[in-house]
C-alpha positions in Angstrom: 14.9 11.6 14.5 12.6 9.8 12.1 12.8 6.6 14.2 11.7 8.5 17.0 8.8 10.0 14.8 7.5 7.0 13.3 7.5 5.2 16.7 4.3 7.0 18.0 2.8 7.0 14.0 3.2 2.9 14.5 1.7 2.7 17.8 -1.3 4.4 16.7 -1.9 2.3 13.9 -1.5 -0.8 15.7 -4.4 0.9 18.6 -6.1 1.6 15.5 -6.2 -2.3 13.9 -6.8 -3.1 18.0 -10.0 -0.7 17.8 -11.2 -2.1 14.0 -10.8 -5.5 15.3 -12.9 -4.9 18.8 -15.4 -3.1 16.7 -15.7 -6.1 14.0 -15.9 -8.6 17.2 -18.9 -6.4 19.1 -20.8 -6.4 16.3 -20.7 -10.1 15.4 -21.0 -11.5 19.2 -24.1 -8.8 19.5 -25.6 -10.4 16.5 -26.9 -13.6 18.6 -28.5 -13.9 21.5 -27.0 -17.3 21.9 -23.5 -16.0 21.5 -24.2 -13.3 24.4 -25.3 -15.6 26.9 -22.5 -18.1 26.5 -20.1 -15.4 27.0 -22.0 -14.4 30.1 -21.8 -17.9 31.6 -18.1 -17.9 30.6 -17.9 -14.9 32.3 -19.6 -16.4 35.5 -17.7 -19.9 35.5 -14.6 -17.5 35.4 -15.3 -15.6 38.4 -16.6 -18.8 39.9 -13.2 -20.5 39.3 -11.2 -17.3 40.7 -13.1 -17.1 43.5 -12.2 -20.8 44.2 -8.5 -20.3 43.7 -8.7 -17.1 46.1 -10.6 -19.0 48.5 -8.2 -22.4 48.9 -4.7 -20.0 48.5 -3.3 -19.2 51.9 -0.2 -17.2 52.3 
């Protein structure tokens, strides 16, 4: 019975560190304007290179 307690109590803090850590990574990415747009053109060569794969797969 405590294994089966202390599963949800570790899974909770592991979405915890998972929220701290997104939090952290917002906030220094927002920080620069530089930073945002290269992860908007990352973004965009992303969805440029799926759109690509979609487009030349047949099945």
């Amino acid at each position: 019975m405590m294994v089966l307690g202390l599963i949800p109590a570790g899974i909770g803090l592991c979405d915890t560190v998972w929220g701290l850590s997104a939090s952290t990574a917002r906030t220094w990415l927002a920080g620069s304007d530089r930073r945002l747009s290269m992860i908007g053109g990352a973004g965009g060569i992303a969805l440029i290179g799926l759109g690509l794969a979609v487009a030349t797969t047949r099945h």
